[in-house]
C-alpha positions in Angstrom: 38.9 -23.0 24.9 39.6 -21.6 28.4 38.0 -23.1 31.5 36.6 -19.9 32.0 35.1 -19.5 28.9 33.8 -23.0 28.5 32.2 -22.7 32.0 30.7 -19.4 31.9 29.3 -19.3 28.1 25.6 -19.5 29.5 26.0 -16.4 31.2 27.2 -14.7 28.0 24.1 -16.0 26.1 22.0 -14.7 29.1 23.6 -11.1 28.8 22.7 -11.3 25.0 19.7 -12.6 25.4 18.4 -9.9 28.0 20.5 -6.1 27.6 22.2 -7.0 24.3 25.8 -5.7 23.6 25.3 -3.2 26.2 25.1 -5.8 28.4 28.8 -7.0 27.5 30.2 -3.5 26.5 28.5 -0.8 28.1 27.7 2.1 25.2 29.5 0.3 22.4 27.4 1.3 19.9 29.0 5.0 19.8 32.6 3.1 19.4 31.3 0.6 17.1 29.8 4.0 14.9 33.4 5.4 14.3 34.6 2.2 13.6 32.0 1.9 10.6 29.1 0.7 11.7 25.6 2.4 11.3 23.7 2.3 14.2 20.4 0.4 12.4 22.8 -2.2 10.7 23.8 -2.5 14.4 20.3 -2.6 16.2 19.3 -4.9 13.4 21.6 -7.5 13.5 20.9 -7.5 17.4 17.4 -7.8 17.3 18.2 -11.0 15.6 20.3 -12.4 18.1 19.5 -14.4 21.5 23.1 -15.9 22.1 26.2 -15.9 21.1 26.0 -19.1 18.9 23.5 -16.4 16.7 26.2 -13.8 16.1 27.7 -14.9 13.2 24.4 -15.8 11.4 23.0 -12.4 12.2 26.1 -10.2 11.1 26.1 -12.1 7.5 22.4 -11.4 7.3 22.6 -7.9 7.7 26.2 -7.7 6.0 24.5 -9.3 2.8 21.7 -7.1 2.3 24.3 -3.9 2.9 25.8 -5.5 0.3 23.0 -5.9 -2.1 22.1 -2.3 -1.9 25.4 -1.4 -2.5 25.7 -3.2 -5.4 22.7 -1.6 -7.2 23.2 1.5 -6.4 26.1 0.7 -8.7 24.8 -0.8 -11.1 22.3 2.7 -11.0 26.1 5.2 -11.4 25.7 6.0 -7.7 29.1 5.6 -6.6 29.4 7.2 -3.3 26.3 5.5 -2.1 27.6 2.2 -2.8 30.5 3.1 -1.9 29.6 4.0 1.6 27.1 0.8 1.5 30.3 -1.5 0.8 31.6 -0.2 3.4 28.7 -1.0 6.2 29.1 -4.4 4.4 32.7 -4.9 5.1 32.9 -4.2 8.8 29.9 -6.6 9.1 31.4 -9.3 7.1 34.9 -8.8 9.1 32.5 -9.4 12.0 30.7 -12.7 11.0 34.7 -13.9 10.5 35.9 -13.1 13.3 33.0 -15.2 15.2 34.7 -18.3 13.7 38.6 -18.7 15.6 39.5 -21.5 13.8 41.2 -20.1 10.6 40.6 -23.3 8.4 36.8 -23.0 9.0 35.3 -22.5 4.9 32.6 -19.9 7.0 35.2 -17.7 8.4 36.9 -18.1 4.7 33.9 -17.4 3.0 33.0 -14.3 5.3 36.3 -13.0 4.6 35.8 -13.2 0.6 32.8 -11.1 0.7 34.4 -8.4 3.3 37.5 -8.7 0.7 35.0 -7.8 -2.3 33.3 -4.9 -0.9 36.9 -3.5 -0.1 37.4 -4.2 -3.4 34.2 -2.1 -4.7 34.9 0.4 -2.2 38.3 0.9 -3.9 37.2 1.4 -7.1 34.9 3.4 -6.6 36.9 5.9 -4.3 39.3 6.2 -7.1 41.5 3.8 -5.7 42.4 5.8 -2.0 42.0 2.9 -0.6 44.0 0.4 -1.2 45.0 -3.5 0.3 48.7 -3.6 1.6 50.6 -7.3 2.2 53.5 -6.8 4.0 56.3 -9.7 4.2 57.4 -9.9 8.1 59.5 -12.5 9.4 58.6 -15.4 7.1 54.6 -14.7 6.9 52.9 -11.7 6.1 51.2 -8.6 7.7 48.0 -7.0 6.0 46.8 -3.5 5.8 45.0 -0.8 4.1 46.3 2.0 2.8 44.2 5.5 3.1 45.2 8.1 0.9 44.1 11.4 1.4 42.3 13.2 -2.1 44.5 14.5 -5.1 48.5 14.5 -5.1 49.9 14.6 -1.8 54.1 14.2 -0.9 55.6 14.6 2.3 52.9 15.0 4.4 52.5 13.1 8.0 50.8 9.5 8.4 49.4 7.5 11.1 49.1 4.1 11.7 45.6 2.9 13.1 46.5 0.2 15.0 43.5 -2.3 16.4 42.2 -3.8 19.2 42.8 -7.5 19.8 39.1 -8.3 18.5 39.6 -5.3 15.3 40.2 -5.7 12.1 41.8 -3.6 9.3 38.4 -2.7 7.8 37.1 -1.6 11.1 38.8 1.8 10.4 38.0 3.0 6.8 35.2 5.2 8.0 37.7 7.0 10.4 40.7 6.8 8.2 38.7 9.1 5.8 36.9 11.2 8.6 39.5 12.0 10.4 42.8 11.7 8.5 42.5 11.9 4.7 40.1 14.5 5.1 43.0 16.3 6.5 45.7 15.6 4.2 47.3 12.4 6.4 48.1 9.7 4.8 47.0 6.4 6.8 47.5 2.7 7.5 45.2 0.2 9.2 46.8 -2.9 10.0 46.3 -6.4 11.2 49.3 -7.0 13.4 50.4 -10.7 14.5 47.4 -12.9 15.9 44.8 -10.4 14.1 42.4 -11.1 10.7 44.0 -12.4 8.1 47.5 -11.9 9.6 46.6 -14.6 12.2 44.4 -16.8 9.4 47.6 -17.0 7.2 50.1 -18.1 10.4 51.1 -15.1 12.2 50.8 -15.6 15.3 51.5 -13.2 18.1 54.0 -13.2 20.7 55.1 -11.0 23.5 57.5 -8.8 21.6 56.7 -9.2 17.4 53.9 -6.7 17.6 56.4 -4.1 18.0 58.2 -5.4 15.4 55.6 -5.8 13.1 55.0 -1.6 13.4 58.5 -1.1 12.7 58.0 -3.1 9.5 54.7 -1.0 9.2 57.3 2.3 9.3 59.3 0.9 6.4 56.5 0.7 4.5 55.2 4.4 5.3 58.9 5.9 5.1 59.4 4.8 1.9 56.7 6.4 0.0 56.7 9.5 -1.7 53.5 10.2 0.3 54.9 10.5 3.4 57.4 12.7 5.1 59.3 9.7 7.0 60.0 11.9 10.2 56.2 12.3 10.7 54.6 9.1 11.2 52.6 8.4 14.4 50.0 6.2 15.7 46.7 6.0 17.2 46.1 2.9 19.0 42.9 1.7 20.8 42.8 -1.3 23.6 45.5 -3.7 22.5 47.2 -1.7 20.2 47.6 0.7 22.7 49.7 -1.4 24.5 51.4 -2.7 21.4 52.0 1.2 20.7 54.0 1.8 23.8 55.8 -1.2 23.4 56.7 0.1 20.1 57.1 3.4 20.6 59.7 2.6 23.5 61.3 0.4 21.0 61.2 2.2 17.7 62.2 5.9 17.9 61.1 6.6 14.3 57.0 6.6 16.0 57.1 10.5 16.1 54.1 10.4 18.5 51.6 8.0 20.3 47.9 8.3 21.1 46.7 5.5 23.1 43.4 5.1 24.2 41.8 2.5 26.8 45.3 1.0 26.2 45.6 -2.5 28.3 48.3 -1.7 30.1 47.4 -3.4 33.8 48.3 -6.4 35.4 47.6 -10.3 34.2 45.0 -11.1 36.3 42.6 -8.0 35.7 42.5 -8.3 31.8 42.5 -12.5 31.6 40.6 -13.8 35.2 38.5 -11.0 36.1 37.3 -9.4 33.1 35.0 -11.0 30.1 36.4 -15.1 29.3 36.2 -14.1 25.9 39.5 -11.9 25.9 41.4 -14.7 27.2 40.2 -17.2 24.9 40.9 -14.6 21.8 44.3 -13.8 22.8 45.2 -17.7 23.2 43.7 -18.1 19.6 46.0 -15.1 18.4 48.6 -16.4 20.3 48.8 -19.5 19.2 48.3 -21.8 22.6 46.3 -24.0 23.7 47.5 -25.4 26.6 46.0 -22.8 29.1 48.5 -23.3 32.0 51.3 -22.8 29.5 50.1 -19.5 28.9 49.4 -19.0 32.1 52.9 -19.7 33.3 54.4 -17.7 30.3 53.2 -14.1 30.2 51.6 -13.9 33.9 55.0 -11.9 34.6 56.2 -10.5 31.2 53.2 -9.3 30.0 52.9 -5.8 32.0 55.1 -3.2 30.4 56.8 -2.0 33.5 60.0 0.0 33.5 59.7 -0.2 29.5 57.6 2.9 28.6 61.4 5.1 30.1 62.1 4.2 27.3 59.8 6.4 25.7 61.1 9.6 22.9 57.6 10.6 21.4 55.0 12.7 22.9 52.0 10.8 24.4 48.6 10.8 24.6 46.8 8.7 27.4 43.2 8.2 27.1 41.3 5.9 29.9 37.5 5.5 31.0 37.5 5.4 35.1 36.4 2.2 35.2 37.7 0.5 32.2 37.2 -3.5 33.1 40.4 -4.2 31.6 42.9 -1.8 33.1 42.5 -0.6 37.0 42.9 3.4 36.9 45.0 2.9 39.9 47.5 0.9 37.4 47.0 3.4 34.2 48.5 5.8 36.7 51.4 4.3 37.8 52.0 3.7 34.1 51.3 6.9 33.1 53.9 8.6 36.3 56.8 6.0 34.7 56.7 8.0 31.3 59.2 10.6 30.9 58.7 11.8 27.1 55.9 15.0 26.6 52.8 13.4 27.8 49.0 13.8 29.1 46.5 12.1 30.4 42.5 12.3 29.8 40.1 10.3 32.6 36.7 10.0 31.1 34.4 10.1 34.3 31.9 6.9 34.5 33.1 5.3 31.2 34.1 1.5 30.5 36.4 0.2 28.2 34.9 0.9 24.8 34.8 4.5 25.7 31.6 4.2 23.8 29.9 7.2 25.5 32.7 9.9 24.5 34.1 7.8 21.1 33.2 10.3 18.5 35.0 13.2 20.6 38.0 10.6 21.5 38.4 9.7 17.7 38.3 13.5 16.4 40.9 14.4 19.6 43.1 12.1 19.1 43.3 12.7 15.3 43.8 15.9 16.2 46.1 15.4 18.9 48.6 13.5 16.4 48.3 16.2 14.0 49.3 18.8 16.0 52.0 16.5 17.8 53.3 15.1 14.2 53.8 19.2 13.1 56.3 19.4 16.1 53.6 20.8 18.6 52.8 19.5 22.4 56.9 18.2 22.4 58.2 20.4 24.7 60.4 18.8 27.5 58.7 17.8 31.0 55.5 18.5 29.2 53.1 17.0 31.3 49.3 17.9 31.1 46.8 15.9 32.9 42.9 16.4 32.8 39.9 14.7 34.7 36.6 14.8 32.3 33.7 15.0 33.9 30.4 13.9 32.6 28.3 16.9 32.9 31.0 19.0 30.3 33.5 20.1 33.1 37.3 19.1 33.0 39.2 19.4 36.0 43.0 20.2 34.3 46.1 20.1 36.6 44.8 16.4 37.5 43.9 13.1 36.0 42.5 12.0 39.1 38.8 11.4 39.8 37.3 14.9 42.2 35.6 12.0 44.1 39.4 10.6 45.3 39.0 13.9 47.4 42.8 14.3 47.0 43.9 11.2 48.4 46.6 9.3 45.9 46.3 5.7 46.2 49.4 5.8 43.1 52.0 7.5 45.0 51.4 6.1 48.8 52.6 2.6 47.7 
């Protein structure tokens, strides 16, 4: 445990207790609706909780009886309702695990069993599109899922979906299918280094395997007959946002990026002034627990710096003005650093889940990387740059907010 997260989890439980998940993540629920999750499952397992000691309790409630209906509208020969019940089930499950950080606990074990059978179910009953990928990396293992798009496909494009720091594989089978399968591209949702069961088997994460960990994710694509190894790209959101430019400027097989709310500011922002929870999590995925240790250790080597020059693939930046996590201010300078085929989207008034524009940012981005993977938006010094405004307007020419009234507070340092 953190200091900070030790000494401030009474304000947490009062946030729960009095605006909910809003309260923590300002419109969540539309991010938490691409990422599987029904909106009454989620108002549900909410109205049963008062602080966050009632989280994991309420998410296996809700999870179970998701999973009950699925399992007789099975039993009745309705596959695609179960199936999409098991699904409900599995995000919620993955959920009620995650709420546990230490990986021996028999709960988070036990959780991770039942969100393990309804991907199972799901499977099957999807005639086997979906399927569960273990990947040996560097003496452990990294774990997946495996999206295939409907009847026989070769050589088409494929995306990995990489998650946030708090995400799980699971948390993108509703997209995968949505948005890529339904489209013809294949699709991978990992758990890098430090994440679900990666993590809970001994992966740890550290500054630079994440990047490694896509590469070995790359192999994997490239070598099936599915996919057309010079078309694989990535959509990341938060975290793997970051971990996509890291690996992007690392791996020059990623044929294109899409990064969204991508934490790509300074130390401080992300692990003393936001929520203590995100410090505490990356610790746990970390492996420390000597807070001053980590601390002393990635204060300086954490921001990506000079590294995204290093950057081939077209990219897609995707922020919310104030994201808590990342200072526009800093996304900017990022951004200006990046000298591959790149734009920028500014989502006036949003947070860090996005939650507000999620369903337009999931279906752009998919689009975005379908278009970019097919050998559109690469053109040299391609640089397009739009301001979003809340009301339906975009400002293009400009990723900076109208209210700046011109002034650049990137370029004047």
């Amino acid at each position: 445990m953190t200091v900070r997260s030790t000494g401030q989890s009474w304000a947490l439980d009062i946030a729960l207790a009095q605006g909910g998940f809003d309260a923590l993540h300002p419109q969540a629920k539309g991010t938490m609706e691409q990422l599987g999750h029904d909106h009454t499952d989620f108002d549900k397992v909410f109205a049963l909780v008062r602080s966050g000691a009632m989280l994991p309790k309420a998410w296996a409630t809700v999870a179970g009886q998701a999973e009950q209906r699925a399992a007789h509208h099975e039993r009745e020969g309705f596959g695609r309702t179960a199936a999409d019940l098991y699904q409900r089930a599995a995000v919620m499950w993955g959920r009620a695990q995650y709420s546990f950080l230490d990986a021996a606990d028999p709960r988070k074990t036990a959780f991770r069993e039942r969100a393990d059978h309804c991907v199972a179910r799901l499977g099957e009953l999807r005639g086997h599109r979906v399927r569960r990928v273990e990947l040996e990396f560097e003496g452990r293992h990294v774990y997946a899922l495996l999206h295939l798009p409907p009847g026989h496909v070769e050589q088409a494009s494929a995306v990995i979906l990489g998650p946030g720091m708090d995400m799980i594989k699971e948390d993108y089978i509703f997209a995968a299918e949505r948005y890529y399968t339904s489209r013809g591209i294949v699709a991978l949702s990992i758990e890098g280094p430090g994440q679900g069961e990666s993590r809970a088997n001994g992966l740890t994460l550290d500054l630079t395997n994440y990047e490694r960990a896509l590469s070995r994710c790359i192999d994997y694509l490239a070598g099936l007959p599915e996919v057309d190894p010079q078309r694989i790209g990535m959509f990341g959101i938060s975290m793997s946002g970051y971990w996509g430019m890291r690996a992007a400027a690392t791996d020059p097989r990623l044929a294109a990026l899409a990064a969204f709310e991508a934490v790509t500011g300074d130390f401080d922002t992300i692990f003393e002034r936001a929520q203590p929870s995100f410090k505490h999590n990356f610790m746990y995925m970390a492996g420390y627990t000597d807070e001053q240790a980590f601390d002393r250790e990635l204060v300086d080597r954490l921001p990506l710096g000079d590294l995204v020059t290093r950057i081939t693939c077209p990219v897609l930046v995707g922020i919310g003005e104030f994201d808590e996590l990342t200072r526009l201010e800093q996304a900017l300078a990022g951004y200006e650093l990046i000298v591959a085929p790149k734009e920028m989207r500014v989502y006036e008034g949003e947070f860090h889940p996005l939650g507000g524009v999620a369903a337009e940012v999931f279906r752009f981005g998919a689009e975005w990387l379908e278009r970019a993977l097919a050998g559109e938006l690469t053109e040299p010094g391609r640089d397009a740059r739009y301001y979003v405004h809340s009301d339906g307007r975009t400002t293009d020419g400009t990723a900076d907010p109208t209210w700046w009234l011109g002034a650049d507070p990137v370029t004047a340092r």
